[in-house]
KOLZA-799385 format. One line per 5 residues: their letters; for each residue x, y negated, z of N, C-alpha, C, O. Coordinates in Angstrom, 1 decimal. Layout:
A> X,Y,Z,X,Y,Z,X,Y,Z,X,Y,Z; ...
//
This chain:
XXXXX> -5.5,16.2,-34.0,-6.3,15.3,-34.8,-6.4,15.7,-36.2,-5.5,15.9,-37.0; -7.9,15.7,-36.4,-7.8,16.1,-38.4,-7.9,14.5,-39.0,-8.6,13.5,-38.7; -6.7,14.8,-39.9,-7.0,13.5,-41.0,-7.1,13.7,-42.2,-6.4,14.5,-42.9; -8.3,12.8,-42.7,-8.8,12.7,-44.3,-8.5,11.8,-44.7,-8.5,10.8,-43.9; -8.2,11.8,-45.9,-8.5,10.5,-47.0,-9.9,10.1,-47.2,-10.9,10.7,-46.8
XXXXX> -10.0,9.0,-48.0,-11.2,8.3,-48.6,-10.7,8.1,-49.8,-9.7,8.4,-50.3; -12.1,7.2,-50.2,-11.6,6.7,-52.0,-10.6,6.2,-51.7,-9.6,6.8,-51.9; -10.4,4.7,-51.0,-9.7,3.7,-51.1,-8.6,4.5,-50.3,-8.9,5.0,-49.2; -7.6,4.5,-50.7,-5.8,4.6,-50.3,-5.6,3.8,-49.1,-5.9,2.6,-49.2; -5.3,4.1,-48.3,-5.2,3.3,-47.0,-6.0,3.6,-45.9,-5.6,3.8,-44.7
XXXXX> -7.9,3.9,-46.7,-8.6,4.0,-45.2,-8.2,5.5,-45.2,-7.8,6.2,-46.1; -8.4,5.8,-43.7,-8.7,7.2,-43.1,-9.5,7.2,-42.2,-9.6,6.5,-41.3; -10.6,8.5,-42.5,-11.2,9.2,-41.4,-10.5,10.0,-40.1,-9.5,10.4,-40.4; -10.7,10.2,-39.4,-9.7,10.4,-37.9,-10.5,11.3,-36.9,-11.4,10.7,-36.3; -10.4,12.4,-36.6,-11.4,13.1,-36.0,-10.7,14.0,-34.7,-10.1,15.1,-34.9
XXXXX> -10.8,13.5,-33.4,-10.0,13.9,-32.5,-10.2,15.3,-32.3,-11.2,15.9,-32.8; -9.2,16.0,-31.4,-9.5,17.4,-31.2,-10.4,17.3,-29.6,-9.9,17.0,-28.6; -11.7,17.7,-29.7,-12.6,17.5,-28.6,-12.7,19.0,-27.7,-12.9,20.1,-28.2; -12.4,18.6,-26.5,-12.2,19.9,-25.4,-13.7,19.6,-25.0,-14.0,18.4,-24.6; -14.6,20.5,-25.0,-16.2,20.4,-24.1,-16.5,22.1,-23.6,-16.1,23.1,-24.2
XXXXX> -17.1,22.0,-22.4,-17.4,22.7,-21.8,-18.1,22.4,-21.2,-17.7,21.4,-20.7; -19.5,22.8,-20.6,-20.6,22.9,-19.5,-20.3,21.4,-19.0,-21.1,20.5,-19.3; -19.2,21.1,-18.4,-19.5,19.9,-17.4,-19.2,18.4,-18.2,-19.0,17.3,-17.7; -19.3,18.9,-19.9,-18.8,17.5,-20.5,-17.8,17.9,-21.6,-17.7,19.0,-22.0; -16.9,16.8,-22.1,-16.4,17.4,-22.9,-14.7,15.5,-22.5,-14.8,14.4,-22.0
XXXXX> -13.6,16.4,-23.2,-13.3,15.5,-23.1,-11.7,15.3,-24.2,-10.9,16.2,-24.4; -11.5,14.1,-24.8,-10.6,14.3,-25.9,-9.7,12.8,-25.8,-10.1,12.0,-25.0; -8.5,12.4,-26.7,-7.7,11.5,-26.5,-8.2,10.8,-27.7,-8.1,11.3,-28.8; -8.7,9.7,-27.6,-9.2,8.5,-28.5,-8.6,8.0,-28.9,-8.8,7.6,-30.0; -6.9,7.7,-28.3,-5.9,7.1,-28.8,-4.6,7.8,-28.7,-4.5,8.0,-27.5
XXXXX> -3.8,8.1,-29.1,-2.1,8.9,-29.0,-1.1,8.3,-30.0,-0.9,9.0,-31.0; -0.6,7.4,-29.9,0.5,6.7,-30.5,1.5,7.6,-31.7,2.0,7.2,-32.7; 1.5,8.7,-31.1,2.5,9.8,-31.7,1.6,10.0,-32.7,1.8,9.8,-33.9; 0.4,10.5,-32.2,-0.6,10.9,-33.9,-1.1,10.2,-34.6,-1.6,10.4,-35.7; -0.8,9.1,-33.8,-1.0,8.0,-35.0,-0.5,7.9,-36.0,-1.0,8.2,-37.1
XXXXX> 0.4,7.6,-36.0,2.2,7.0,-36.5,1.7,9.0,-37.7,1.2,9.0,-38.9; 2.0,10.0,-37.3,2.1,10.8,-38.1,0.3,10.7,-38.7,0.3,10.2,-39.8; -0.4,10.9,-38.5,-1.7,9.8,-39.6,-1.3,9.4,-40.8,-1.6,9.8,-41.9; -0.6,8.2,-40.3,-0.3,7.1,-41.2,1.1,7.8,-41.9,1.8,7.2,-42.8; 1.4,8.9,-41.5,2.7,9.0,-42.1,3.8,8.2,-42.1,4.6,8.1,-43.1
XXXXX> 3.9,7.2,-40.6,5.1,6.5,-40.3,5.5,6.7,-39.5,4.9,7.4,-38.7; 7.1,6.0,-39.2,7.6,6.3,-37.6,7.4,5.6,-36.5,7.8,4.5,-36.7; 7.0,5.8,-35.2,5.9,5.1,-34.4,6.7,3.6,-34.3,6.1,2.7,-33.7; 8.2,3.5,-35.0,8.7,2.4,-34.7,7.9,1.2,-36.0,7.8,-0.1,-35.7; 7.3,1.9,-37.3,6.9,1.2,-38.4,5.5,1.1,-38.2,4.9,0.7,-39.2
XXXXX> 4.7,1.3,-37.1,3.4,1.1,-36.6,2.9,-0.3,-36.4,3.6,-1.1,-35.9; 1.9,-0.6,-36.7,1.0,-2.0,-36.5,1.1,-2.2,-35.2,1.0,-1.1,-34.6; 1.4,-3.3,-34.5,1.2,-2.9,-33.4,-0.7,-3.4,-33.1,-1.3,-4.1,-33.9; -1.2,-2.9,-32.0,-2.7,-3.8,-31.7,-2.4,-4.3,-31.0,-1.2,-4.2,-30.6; -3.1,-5.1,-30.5,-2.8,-6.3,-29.9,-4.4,-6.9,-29.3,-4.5,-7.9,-28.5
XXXXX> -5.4,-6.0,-29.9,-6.6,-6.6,-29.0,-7.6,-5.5,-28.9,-7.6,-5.0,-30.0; -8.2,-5.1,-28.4,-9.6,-4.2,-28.0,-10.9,-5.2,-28.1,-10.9,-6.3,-27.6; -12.2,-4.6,-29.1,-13.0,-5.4,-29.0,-14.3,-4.5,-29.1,-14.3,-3.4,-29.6; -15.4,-5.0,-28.5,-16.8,-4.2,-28.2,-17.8,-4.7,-28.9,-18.1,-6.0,-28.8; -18.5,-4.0,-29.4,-20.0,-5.1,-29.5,-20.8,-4.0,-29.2,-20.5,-2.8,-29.3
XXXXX> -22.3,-4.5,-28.8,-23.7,-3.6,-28.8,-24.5,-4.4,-29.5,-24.7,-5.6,-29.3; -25.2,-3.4,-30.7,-26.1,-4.1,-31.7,-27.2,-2.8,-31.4,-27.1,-1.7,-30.9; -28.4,-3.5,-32.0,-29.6,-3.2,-32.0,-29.6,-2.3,-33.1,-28.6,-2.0,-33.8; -31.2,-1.7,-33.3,-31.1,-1.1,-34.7,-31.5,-2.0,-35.7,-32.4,-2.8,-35.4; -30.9,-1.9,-37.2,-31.0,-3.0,-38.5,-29.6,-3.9,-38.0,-28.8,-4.1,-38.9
XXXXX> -29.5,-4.5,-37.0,-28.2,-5.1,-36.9,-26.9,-4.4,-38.3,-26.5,-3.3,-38.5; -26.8,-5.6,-38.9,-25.6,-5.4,-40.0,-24.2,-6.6,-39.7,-24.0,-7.7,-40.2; -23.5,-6.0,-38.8,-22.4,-7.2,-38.9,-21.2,-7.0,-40.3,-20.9,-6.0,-40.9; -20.9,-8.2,-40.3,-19.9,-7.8,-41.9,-20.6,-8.7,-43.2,-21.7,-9.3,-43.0; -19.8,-8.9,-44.4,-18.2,-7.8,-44.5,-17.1,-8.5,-43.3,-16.3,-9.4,-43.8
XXXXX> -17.1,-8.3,-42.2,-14.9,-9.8,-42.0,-14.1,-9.4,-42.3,-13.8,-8.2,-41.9; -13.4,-10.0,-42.9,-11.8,-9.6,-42.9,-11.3,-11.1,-42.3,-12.0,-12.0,-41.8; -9.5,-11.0,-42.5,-8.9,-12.2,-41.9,-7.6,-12.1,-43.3,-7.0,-11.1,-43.7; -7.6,-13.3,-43.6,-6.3,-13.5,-44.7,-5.1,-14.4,-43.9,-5.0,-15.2,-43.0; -4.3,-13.7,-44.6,-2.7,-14.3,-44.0,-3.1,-15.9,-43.4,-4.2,-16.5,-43.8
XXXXX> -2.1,-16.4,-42.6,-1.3,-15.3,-42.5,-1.3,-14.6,-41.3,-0.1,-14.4,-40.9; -2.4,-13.9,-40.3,-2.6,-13.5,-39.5,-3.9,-12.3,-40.1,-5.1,-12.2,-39.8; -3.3,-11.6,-40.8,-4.3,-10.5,-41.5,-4.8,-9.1,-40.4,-4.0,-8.7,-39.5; -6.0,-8.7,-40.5,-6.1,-7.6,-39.1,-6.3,-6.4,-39.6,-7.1,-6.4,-40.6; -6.1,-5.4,-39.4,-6.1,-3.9,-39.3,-6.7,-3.3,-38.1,-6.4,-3.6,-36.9
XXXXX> -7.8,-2.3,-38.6,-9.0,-2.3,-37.4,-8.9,-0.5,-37.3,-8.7,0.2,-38.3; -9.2,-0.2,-35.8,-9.2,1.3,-36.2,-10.9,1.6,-35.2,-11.4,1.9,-34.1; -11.0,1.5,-36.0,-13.0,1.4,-35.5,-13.7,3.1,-35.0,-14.1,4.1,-35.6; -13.6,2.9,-33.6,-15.4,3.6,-33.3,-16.9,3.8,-32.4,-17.0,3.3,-31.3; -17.8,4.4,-33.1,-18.9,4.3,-32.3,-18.7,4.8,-31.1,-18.1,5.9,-31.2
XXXXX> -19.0,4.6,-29.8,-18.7,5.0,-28.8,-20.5,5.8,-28.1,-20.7,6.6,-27.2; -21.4,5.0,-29.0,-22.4,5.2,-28.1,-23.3,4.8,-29.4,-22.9,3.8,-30.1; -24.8,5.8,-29.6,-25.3,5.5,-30.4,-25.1,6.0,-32.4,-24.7,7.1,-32.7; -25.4,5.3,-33.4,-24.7,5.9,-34.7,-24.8,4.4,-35.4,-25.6,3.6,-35.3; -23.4,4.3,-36.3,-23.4,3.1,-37.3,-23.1,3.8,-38.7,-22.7,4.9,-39.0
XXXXX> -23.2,2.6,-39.6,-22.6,3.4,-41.3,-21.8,2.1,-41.0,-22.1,1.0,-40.5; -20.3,2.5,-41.7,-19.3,1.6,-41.0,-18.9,1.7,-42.5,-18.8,2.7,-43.1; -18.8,0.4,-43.1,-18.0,0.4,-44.2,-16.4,-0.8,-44.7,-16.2,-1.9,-44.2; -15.6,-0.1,-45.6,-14.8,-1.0,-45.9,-14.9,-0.9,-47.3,-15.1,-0.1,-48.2; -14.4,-2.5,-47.2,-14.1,-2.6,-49.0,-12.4,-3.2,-49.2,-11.8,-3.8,-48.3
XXXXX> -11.9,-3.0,-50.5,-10.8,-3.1,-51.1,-10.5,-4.1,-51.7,-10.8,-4.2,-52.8; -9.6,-5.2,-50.9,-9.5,-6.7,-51.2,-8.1,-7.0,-51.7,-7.9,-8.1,-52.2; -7.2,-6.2,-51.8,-6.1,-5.8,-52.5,-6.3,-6.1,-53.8,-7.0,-5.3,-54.4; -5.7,-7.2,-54.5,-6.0,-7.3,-55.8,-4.8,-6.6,-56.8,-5.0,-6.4,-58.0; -3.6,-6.3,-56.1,-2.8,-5.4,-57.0,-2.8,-3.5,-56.7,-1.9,-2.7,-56.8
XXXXX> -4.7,-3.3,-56.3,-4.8,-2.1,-55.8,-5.3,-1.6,-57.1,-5.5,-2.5,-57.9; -5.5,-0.5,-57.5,-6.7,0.1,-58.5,-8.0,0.4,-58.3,-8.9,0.7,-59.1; -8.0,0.4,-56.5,-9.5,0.0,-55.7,-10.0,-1.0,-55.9,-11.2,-0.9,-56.1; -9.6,-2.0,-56.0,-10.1,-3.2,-55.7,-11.7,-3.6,-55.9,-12.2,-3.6,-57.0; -12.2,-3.9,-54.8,-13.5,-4.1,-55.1,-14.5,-3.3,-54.5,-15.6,-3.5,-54.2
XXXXX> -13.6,-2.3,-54.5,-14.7,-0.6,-54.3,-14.8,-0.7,-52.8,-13.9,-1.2,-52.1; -15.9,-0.2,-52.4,-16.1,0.4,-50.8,-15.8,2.0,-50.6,-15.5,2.8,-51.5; -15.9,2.2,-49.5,-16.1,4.0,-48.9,-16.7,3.0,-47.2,-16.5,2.0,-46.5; -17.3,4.1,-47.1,-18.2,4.3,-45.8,-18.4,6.1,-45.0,-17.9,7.2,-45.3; -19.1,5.7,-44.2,-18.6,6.4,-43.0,-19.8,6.4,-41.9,-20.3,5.3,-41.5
XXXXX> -20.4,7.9,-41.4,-21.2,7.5,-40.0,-20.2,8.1,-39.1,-19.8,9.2,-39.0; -19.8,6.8,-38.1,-19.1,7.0,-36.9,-20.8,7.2,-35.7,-22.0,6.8,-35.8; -20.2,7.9,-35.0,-21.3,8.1,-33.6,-20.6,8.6,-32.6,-19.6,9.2,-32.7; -21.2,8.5,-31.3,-21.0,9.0,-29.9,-20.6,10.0,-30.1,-19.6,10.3,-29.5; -21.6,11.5,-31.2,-21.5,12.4,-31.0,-20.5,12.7,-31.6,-19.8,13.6,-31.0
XXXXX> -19.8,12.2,-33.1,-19.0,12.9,-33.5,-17.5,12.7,-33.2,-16.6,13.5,-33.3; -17.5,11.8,-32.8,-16.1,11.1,-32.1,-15.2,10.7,-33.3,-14.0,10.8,-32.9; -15.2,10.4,-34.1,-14.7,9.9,-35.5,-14.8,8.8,-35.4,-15.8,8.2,-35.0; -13.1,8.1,-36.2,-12.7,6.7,-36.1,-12.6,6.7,-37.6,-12.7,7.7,-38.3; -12.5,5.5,-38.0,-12.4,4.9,-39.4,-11.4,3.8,-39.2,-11.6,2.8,-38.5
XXXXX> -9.9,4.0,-40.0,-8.9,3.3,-40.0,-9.0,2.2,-41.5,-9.1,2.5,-42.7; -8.8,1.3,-41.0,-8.9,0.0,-41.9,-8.1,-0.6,-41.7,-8.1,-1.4,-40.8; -6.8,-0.4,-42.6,-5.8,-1.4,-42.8,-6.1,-2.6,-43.2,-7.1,-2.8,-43.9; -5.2,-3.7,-42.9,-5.2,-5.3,-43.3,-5.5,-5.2,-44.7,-5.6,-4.0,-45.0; -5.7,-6.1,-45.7,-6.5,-6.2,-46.7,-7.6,-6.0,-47.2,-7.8,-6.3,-48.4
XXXXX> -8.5,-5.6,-46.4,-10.1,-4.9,-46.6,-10.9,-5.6,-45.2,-10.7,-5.9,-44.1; -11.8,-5.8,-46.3,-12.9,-6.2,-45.3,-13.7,-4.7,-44.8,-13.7,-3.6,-45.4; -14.5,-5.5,-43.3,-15.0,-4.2,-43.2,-16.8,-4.7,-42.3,-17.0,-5.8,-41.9; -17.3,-3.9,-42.2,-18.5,-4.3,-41.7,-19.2,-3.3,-41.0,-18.3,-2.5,-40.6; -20.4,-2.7,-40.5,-21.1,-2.0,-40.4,-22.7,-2.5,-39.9,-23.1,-3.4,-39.3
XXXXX> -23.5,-1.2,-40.7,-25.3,-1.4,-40.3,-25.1,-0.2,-39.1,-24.2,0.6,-39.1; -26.3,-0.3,-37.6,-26.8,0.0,-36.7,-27.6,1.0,-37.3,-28.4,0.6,-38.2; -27.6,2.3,-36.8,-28.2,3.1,-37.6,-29.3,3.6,-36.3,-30.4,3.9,-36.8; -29.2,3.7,-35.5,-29.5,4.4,-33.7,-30.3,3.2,-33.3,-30.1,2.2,-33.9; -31.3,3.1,-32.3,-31.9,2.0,-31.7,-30.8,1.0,-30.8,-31.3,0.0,-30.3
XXXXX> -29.5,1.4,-30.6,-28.9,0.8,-30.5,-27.6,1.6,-30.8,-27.7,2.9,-31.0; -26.2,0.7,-30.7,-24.8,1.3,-30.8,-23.7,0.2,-30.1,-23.8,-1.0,-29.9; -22.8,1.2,-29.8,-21.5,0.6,-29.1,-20.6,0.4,-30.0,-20.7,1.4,-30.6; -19.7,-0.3,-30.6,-18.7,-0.2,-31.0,-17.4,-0.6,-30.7,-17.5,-1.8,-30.2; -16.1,-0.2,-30.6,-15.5,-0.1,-30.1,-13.9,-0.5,-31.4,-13.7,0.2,-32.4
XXXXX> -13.2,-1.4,-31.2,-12.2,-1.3,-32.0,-11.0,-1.8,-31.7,-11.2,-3.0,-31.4; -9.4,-1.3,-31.8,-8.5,-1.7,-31.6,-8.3,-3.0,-33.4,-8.7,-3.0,-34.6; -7.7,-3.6,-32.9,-7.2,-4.5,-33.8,-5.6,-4.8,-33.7,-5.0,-4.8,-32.6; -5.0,-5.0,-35.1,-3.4,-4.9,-35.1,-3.7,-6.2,-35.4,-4.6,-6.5,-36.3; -2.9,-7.4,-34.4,-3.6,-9.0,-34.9,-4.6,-9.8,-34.6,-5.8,-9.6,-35.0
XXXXX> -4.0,-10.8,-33.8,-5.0,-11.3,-33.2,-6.5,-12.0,-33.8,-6.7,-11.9,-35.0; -7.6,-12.7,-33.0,-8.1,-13.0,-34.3,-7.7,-14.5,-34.4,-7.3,-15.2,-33.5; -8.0,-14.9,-35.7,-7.7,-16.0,-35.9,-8.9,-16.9,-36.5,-9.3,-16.6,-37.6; -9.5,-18.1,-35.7,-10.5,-18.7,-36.6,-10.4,-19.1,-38.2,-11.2,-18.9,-39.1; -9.2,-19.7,-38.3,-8.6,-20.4,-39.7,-8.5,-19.2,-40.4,-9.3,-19.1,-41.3
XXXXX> -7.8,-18.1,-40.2,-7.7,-16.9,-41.4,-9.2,-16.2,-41.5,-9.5,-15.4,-42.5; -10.0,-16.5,-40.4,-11.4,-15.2,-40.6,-12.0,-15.7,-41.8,-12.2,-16.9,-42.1; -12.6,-14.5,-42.7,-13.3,-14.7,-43.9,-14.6,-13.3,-43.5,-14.7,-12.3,-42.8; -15.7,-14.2,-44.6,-16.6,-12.9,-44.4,-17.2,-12.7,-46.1,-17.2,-13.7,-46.8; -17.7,-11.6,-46.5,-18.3,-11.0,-47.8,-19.4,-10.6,-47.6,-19.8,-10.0,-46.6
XXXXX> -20.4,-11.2,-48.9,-21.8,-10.9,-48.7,-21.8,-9.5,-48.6,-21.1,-8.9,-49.3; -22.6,-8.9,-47.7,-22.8,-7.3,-47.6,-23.7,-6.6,-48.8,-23.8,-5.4,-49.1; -24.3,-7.5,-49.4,-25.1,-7.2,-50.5,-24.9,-7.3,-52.1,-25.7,-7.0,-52.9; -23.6,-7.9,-52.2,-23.1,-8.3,-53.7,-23.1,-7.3,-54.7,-22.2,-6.5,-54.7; -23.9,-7.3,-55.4,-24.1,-6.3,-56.0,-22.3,-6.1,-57.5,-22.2,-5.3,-58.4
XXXXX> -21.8,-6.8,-57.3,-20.5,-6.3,-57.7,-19.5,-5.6,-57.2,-18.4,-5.4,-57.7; -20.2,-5.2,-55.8,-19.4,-4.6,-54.7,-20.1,-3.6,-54.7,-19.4,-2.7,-54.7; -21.9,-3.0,-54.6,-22.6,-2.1,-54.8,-22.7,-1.1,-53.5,-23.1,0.0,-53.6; -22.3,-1.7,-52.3,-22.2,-1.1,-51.4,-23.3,-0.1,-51.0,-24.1,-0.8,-50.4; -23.9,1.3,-50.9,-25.2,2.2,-51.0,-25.3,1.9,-49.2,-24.8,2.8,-48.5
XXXXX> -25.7,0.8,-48.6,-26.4,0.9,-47.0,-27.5,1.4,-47.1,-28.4,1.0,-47.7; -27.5,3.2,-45.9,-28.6,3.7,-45.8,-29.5,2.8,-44.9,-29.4,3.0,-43.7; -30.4,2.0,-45.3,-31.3,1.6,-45.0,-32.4,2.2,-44.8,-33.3,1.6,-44.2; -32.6,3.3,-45.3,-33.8,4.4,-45.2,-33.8,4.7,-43.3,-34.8,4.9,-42.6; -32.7,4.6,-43.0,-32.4,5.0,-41.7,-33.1,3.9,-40.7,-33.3,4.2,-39.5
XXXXX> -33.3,2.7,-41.2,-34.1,1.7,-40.5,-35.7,1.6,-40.6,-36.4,0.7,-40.2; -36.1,2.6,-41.2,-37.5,2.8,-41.2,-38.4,1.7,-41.8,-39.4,1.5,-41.2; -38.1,1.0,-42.6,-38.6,0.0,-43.1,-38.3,-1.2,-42.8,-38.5,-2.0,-43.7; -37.8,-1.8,-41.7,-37.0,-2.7,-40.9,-35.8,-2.9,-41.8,-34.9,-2.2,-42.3; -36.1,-4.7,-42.1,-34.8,-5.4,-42.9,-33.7,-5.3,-41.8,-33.9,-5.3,-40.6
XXXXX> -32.4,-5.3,-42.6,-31.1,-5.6,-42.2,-31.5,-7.3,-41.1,-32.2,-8.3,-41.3; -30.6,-6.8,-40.1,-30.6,-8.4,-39.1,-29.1,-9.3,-39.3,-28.1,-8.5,-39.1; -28.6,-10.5,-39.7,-27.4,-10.7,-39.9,-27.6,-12.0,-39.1,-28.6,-12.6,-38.7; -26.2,-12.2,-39.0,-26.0,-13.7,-38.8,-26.4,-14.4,-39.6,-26.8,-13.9,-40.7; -26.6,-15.8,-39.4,-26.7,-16.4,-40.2,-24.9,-16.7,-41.3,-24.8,-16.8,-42.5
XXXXX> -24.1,-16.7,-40.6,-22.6,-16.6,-41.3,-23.2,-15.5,-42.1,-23.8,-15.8,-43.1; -23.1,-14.4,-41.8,-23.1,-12.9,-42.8,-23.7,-13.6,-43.9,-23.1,-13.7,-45.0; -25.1,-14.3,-43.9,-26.2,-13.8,-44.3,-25.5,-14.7,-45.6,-25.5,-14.0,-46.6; -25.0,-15.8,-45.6,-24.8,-17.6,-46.5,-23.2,-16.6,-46.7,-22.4,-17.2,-47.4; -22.7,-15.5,-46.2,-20.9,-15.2,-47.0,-20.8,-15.2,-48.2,-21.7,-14.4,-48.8
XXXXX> -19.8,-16.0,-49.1,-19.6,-15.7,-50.2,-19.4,-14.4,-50.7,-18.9,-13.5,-50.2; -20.1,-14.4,-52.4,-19.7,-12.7,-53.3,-18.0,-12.5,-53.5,-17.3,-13.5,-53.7; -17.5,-11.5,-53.5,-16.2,-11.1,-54.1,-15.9,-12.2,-55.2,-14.9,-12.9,-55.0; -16.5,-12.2,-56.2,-16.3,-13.9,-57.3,-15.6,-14.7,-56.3,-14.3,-14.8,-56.2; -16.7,-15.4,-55.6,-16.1,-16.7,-55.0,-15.1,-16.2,-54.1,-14.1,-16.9,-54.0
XXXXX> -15.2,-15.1,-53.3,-13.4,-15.1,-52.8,-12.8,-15.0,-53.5,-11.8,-15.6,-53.2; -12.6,-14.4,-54.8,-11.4,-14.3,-55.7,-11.2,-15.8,-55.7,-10.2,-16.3,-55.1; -12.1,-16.7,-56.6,-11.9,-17.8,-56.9,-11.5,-19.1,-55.5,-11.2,-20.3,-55.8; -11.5,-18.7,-54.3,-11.1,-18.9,-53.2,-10.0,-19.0,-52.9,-9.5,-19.7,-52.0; -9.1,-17.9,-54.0,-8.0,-17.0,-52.8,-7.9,-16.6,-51.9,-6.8,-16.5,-51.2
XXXXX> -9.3,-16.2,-51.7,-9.7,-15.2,-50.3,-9.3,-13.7,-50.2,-9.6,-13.0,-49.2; -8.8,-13.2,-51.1,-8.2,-11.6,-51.4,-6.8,-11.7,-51.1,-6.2,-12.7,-50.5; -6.1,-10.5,-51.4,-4.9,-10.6,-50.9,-4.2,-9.7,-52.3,-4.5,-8.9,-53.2; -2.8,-10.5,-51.6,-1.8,-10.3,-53.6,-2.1,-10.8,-54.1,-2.9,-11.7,-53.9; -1.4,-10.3,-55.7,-1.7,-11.2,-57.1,-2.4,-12.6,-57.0,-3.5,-12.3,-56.6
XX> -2.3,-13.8,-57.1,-3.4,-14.6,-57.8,-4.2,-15.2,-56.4,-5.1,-16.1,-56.5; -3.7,-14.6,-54.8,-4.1,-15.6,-53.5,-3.7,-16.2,-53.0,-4.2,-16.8,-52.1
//
């Protein structure tokens, strides 16, 4: 497995070693041991998951930003299974030097690349493909009372969604997404995590 950094300290890119030949191709999506050395821990200091979760969105589909605040916080190790997304997280850590900041990511079928999102960050993604799969373990269950969500468009957050890639076609959201509070009103919430939540 190759692992990269991102801006934000925490997330990682994840790119399995893929075996293909003529009849297909085939690689380990998950291995506990590489994980744990990933993260640079001992598989005993590992998150544990605790849930598998799927969605299929359209193209323009933007789900996001969610995160979940204590005390049931979630850590997500996200990927496209089928299709292409721009997957992003942002830095909700207020005793971070990120804070605030995003990094992003196209996960797809073809590349086989996961994006690790530790607890403290919200995370979201736009449907980039006429449709996509997504696929993600979660460390933590979900919880209605802790779930929070971030406008995807706050421009204090500045998030660059290739929307060029929707051909003119607005972003589709929930209505929750669409009415989520800016970073302001979670701070002023205590919707972040550390310092001052």
């Amino acid at each position: 497995m190759q692992v990269e950094t991102t801006s934000l300290p925490g997330v990682l890119m994840l790119t399995p070693a893929v075996f293909a030949d003529d009849r297909g191709y085939f690689f380990e999506s998950w291995n506990r041991r590489q994980f744990a050395a990933a993260l640079g821990m001992a598989e005993t200091e590992l998150p544990e998951f605790v849930q598998d979760n799927q969605s299929r969105s359209s193209r323009g589909v933007l789900r996001g930003l969610h995160y979940q605040v204590e005390p049931e916080p979630q850590a997500k190790l996200v990927r496209c299974v089928a299709g292409e997304i721009f997957d992003v997280a942002v830095d909700l850590r207020r005793d971070s030097v990120t804070f605030g900041q995003w990094t992003g990511a196209r996960l797809s079928g073809t590349n086989h690349q996961q994006l690790w999102v530790p607890a403290g960050f919200a995370h979201g993604f736009l449907t980039l493909s006429e449709s996509a799969e997504v696929l993600y373990k979660t460390a933590g269950f979900w919880n209605r009372t802790c779930e929070r969500s971030l406008l995807w468009n706050d421009p204090a957050i500045g998030i660059t969604w290739p929307t060029e890639a929707l051909e003119g076609q607005e972003a589709l959201l929930s209505a929750k997404d669409a009415e989520a509070p800016t970073l302001a009103q979670a701070i002023d919430a205590g919707d972040v995590f550390g310092r001052g939540s």
